[in-house]
N, C-alpha and C positions, 0 to 999 in steps of 0.2 A: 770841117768835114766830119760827118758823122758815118761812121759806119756798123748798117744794118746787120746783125746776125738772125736769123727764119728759124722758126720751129713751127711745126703741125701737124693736125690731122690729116691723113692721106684717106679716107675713108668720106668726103665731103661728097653730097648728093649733086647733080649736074645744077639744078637749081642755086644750090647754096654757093660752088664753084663762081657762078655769074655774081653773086654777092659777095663774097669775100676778093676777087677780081675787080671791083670796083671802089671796093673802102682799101683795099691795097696803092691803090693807083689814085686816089686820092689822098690816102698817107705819103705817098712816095713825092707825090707833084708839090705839096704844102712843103716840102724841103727845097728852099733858095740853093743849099752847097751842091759840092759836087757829092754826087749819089757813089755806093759803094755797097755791096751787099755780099754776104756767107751766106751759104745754103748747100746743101745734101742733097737737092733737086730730086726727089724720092717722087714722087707721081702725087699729087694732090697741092697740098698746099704751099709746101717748097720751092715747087715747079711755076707753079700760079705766082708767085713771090719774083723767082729768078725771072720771069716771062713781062712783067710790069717794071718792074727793075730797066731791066734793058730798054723795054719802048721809051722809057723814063729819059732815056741817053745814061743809066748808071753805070757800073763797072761792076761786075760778077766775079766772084771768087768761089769757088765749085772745092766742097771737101767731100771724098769721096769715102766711105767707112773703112772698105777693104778691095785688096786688090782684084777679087773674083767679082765685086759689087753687078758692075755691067751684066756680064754674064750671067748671074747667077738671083738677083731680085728684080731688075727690069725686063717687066711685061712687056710683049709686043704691041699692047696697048700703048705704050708708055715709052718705046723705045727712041719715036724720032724726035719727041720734045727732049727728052733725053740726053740724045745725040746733038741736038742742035744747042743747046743749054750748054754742055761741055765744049764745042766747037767755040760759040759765043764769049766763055768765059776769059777774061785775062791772066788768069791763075788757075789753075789745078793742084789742088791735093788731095794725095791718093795716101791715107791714114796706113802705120805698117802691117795693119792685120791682114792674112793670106785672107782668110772668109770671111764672110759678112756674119756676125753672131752679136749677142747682147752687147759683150767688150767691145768693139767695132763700134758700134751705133752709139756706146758713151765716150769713146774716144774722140770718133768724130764729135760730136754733142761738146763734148769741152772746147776742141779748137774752135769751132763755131764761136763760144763764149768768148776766147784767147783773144779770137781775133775784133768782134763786135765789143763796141759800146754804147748799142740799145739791141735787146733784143725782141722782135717783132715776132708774138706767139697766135697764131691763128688756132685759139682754142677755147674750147665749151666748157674748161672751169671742171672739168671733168678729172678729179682725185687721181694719183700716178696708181698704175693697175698692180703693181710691184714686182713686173719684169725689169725694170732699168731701162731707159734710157729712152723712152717715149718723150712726147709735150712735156704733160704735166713734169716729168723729174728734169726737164730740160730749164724750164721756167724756175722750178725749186732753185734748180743749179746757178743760174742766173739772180736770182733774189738773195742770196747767199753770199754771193761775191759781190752785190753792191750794185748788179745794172739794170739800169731800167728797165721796166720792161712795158709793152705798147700790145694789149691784149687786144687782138682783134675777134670778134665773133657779132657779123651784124645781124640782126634782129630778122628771124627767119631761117637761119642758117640753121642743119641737123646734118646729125652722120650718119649714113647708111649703117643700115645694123644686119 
């Protein structure tokens, strides 16, 4: 059993969304074991990730940054994949931070690692911005400790700017 930990861009255009939904779900189905996947279900490609996961028959484990997270960074846009992502999940973790801030986003971003032994980066190769705790420093973090990692960005894919 190999299990998946998610990093990415949340900022993916509707089009690219449909493409990275497909090479997700083809990475996912090309795995024989049983499926198992980390993710922070953040609105873009987390979510896209936990969403193909499941149709997959996998097992979701939802880490969430901080305890205000829901509340407080989930758009209405975003709310009932969200909602239903967490309901779905067989695990919850709700990281100790009260608010969602940089700390939070790398704390979560480690368990993530803690718990995965590949991690699946839906990302454009795009340099960490040197806030902390984005993709790119997720993938750094990840390369560092030795785990694979499974860069997805297919051909055509951009991020809204």
């Amino acid at each position: 059993m190999t299990v998946y930990a998610v990093t990415g861009h949340m900022d993916l255009t509707d089009d690219s969304v449909a493409l990275v939904r497909e090479t997700l779900r083809e990475l996912l189905t090309a795995d024989a074991g049983d499926l198992v996947g980390v993710s922070c279900i953040a609105a873009g490609s987390d979510s896209v990730f936990a969403e193909e996961l499941l149709a997959a028959a996998g097992r979701l484990i939802v880490v969430l940054p901080s305890q205000n997270y829901r509340d407080t960074k989930v758009t209405p846009e975003h709310a009932a994949v969200f909602d239903h992502l967490v309901e779905s999940a067989t695990e919850v973790i709700v990281m100790p931070h009260e608010s969602a801030n940089r700390a939070a986003y790398e704390a979560a971003n480690a368990e993530l690692l803690r718990r995965g032994d590949r991690l699946v980066a839906v990302w454009d190769g795009t340099p960490p911005s040197g806030k902390g705790g984005g993709t790119a420093d997720t993938v750094g973090m990840a390369r560092a400790q030795g785990l694979e990692v499974e860069v997805v960005w297919p051909e055509g894919a951009v991020r809204r700017h």
